[in-house]
Structures are given as C-alpha cells and as structure tokens.
N, C-alpha and C positions, 0 to 999 in steps of 0.2 A: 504494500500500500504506500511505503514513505520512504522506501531504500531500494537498495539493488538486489537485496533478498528474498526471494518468493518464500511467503512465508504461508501458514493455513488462511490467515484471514484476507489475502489474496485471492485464495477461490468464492469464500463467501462473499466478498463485496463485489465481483465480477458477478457472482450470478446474483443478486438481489440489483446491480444495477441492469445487467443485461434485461433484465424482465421486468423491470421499471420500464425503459427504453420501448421497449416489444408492446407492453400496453400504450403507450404512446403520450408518460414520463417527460417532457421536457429537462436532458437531465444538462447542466454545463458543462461546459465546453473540455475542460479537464479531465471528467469522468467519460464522455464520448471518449476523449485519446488513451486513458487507460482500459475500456473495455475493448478498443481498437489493438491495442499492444498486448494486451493477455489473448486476442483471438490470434494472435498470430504465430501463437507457441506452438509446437508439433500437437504436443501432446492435446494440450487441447481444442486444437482441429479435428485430432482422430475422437477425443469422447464428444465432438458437437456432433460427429459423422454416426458414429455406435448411438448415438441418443437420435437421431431423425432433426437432429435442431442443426444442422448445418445444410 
C-alpha cells in the first residue's frame, strides 16, 4: 500500500477498491494507478483469468 513491499493488505485494498470501481465508485486518481499496477503482476492476471474477472 505505502512501500515497495507487497504486503497482505495489498490484496485487500486492491480488491475492495477494484469492486468499488466495477460498481461504478468514483475512486481518485491515485487509487485508479494503484489498482492499475497490482493488475499488472503475473500472478494476478492469472487469478483475475482462474476467477472469470479478467
């Protein structure tokens, strides 16, 4: 969330803001570029791909 370290509460604020966003969430500009930068990690491209959410 605040460093260079992927920590646990890095998945949960990506997916409570991802699905913020998806109900149609106006979220800032910040948090768009951070769920923008966690969707870009291998791994979870492949669990957006195994979930049907990608």
């Amino acid at each position: 969330m605040f460093g260079k370290t992927f920590t646990v509460a890095d998945p949960y604020l990506f997916q409570l803001a991802r699905g913020a966003a998806e109900l149609g969430f106006q979220l800032p500009e910040p948090l768009r570029d951070y769920i923008a930068r966690i969707e870009e990690r291998p791994d979870v491209q492949a669990a957006l791909r195994r979930e049907g959410l990608a």
